[in-house]
C-alpha positions in Angstrom: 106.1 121.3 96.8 105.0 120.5 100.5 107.7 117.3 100.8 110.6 119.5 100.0 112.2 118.3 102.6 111.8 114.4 102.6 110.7 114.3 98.6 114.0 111.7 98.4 114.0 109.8 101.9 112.8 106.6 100.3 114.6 106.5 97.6 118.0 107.7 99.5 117.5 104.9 102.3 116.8 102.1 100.0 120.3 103.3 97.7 122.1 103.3 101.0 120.7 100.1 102.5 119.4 97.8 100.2 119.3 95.3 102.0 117.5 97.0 105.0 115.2 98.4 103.0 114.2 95.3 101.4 113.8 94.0 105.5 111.1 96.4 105.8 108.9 94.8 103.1 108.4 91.4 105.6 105.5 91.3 108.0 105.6 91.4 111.7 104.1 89.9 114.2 101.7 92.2 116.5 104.5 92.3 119.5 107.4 92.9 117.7 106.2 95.7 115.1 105.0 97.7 118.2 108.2 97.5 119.5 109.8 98.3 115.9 110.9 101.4 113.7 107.1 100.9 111.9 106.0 103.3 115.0 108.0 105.9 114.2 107.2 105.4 110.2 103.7 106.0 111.2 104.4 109.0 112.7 106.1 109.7 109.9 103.9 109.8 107.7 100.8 111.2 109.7 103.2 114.3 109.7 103.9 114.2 106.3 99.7 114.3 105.8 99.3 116.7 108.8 99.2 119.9 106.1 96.4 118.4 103.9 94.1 118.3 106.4 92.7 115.2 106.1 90.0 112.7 108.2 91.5 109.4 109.4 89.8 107.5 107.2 90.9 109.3 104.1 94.7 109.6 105.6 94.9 105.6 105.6 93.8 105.5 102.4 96.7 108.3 101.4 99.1 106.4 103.5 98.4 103.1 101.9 98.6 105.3 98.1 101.7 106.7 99.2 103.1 102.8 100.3 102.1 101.6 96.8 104.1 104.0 94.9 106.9 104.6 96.9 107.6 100.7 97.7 107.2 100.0 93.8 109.3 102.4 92.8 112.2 102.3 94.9 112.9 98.8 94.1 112.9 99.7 90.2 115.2 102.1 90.7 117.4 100.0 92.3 117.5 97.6 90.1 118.5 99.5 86.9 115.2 98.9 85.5 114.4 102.9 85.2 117.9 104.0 84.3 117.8 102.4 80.3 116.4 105.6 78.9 116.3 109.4 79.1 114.7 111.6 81.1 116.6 110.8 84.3 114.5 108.7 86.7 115.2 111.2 89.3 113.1 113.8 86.9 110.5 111.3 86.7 110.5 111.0 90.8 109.8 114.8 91.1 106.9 115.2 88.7 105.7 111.9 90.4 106.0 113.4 93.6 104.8 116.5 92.0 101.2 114.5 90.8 101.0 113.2 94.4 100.9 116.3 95.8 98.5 118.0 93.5 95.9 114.7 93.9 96.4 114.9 97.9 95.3 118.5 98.0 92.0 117.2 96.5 92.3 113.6 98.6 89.0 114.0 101.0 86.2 112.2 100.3 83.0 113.7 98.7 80.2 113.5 101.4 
């Protein structure tokens, strides 16, 4: 997997600090959220996209894909809501990650 190294980094930082993490779901105004850690997120994630190669039309779209899932899941796992049944919601994290990956290898969009 390409995100070996920061496949758990949401998940990890919203365990840790719950209530930080839940800080970063509030908007900002223009001044302070280019003054914010939301820069450095970017970057983040641009990196993260560097290795599939992608336009920057079609890298907002993955950004805003990878948003959705990670800031839905996170706070069900924090909640207890995934941890009734088996397999282990950490299983289901990897082959989610797992999907992402394969799907972002084919992200660009047909001309």
């Amino acid at each position: 997997m390409r995100w070996s190294l920061w496949r758990n980094v949401y998940l990890d930082y919203s365990r840790e600090y719950p209530g930080r993490y839940t800080a970063t779901q509030f908007p900002l105004d223009h001044e302070t959220a280019i003054n914010s850690a939301g820069v450095r997120h970017s970057a983040m994630m641009t990196a993260i996209l560097r290795e599939y190669d992608l336009n920057e039309t079609d890298q907002v779209h993955a950004i805003r894909l990878l948003g959705s899932i990670f800031h839905g899941y996170a706070p069900l796992d924090a909640s207890g809501a995934l941890s009734h049944s088996s397999p282990d919601s950490q299983q289901s994290w990897t082959r989610i990650l797992d999907g992402i990956d394969t799907r972002l290898q084919q992200w660009r969009q047909k001309q």
